[in-house]
Every structure is written in structure tokens, then in C-alpha cells.
N, C-alpha and C positions, 0 to 999 in steps of 0.2 A: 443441144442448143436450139435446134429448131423445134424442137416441140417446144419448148418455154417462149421461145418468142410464138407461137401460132398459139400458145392457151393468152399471154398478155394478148394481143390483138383480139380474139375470141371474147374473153372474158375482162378485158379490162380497158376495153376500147371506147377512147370520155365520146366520141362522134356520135358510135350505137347507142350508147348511154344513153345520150341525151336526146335521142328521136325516140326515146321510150316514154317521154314527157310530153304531155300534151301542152302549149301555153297561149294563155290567151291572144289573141290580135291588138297592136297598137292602134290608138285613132286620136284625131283632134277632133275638137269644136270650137266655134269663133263665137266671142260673145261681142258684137259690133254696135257699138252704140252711138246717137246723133241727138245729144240732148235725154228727152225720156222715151226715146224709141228703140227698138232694137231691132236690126235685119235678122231676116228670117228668110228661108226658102221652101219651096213648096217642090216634095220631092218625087221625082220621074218615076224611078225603080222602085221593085220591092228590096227591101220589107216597108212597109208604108207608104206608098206610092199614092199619090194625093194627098199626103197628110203636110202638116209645116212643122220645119226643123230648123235647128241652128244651122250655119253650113260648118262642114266639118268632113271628115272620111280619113281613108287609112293610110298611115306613113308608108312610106318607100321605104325598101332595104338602103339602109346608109346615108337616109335623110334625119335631120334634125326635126324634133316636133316640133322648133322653133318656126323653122322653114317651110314645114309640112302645113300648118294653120295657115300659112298666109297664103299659100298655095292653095289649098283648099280654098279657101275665100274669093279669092279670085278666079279659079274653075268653075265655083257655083255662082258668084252675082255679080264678077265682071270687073270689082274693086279693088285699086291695092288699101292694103292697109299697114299698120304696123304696131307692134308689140307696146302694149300699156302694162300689163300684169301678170300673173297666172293665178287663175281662179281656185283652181283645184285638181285632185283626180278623182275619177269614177269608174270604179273597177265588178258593179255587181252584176253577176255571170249571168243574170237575167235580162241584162237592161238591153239586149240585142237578142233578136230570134233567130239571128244566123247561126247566133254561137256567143260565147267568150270573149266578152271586147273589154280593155282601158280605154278609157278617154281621157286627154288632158287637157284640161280646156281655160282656153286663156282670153283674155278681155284684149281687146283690138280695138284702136281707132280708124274710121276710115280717112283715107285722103280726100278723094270723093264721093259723091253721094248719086252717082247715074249709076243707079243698079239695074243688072236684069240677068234674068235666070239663063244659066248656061251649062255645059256637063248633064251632069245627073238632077239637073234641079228645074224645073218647066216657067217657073218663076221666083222674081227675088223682090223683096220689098219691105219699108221700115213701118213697126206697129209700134201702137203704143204700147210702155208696156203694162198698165193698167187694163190693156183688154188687148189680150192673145187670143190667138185661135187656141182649137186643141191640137197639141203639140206627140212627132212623134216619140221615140224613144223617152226616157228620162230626162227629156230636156226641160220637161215644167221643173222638176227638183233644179236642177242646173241652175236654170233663171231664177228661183226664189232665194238661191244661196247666194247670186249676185247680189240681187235686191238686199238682202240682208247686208253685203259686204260691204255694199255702196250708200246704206240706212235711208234704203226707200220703202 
């Protein structure tokens, strides 16, 4: 009886199993709009560090994406906001040089509009979106699928 229980735990263990699988990191992005403008933040850290991104970053173990975007939003530009849509997801293993990311990324209203760069972001601020900077990650695809959603 003890060997069959020590080859199941050995051999048929779902815990081991499943740290035998690599998977990717969850994230959001906020797509926050004020008319035809869109916040954006200008990012601290690598990877991209100086470049402008949507705000966004990684869920918490046992948080909602729901939750996790608007959290995100408010760590990078200061704003509450709240839940208008969900855009999309973007799952290609490139679109991050750390590694393996989903993004889920969801269109937010702001409440306010006194932005400014906080956490990981040096600044926060609304562009038009007919003239972006250059954008890091996959965030230009992200925003031209809005603009498409939204038939601008």
C-alpha cells in the first residue's frame, strides 16, 4: 500500500505536473479617453524606460482584471476611473521582452482629469489621438483596434 501511494504522489502529482508548464504573466491596459484624446504615461523602468505607454501592469494573485486596470490607472496617473468596455486580449509572446504576457485591455472613463505620473510612470498626460508619440510595447496595434471599435 505504501509503494502505490508513493508512485501516485511521484508520478501522478496534478501540483508537480503543473510546474512542469511554463505560462504566460497576466496584465492590463487602460485605454482612458477625454473626448479624442487618450492618457498615456511615460515609463520609469525598463523595458522601455522613456518611452509612452498606456497605463496598465500585472495582476495580483486573487485580483480581478476588473479591479487590477483600475488600480493600475490610478498607481500610474493618479485617476479613478471606471469600467466602459473590454477592448480585447493580446496574447503575442513577443509583445513583451521580459517574457510571455496577456493583456486585457479595457476602455475606462475617467472621473477626473488632474493627471500626473506616479509608481512606475515619470509622467501622465492626454494626447491627441491623431498624433501619438511612439508608443512602447504593442500599444500602437491596441490603439488603432480602439480607433477602429470606436470608427475613428
Amino acid at each position: 500500500m505504501r509503494h502505490l501511494l508513493r508512485n501516485k504522489l511521484l508520478n501522478g502529482n496534478p501540483i508537480r505536473d503543473a510546474m512542469k508548464y511554463k505560462s504566460p504573466k497576466l496584465t492590463v491596459d487602460g485605454i482612458v479617453v477625454k473626448g479624442k484624446e487618450i492618457l498615456l504615461i511615460k515609463r520609469k523602468n525598463d523595458p522601455y524606460s522613456g518611452m509612452w505607454a498606456l497605463p496598465g501592469g500585472f495582476v495580483n494573485y486573487g485580483e480581478k482584471v476588473e479591479d487590477a486596470v483600475v488600480r493600475e490607472v490610478k498607481e500610474e496617473t493618479g485617476i479613478e476611473t471606471t469600467l466602459v468596455d473590454l477592448l480585447g486580449v493580446y496574447s503575442d509572446p513577443e509583445r513583451d521582452p521580459r517574457g510571455h504576457t496577456v493583456s486585457i485591455v479595457f476602455i475606462l472613463k475617467p472621473l477626473s482629469e488632474d493627471v500626473k505620473g506616479g509608481s512606475d510612470a515619470s509622467e501622465a498626460k492626454f494626447f491627441p489621438l491623431d498624433s501619438l508619440p511612439p508608443l512602447a510595447f504593442d500599444h500602437e496595434k491596441i490603439i488603432k483596434d480602439y480607433k477602429r471599435k470606436v470608427g475613428l
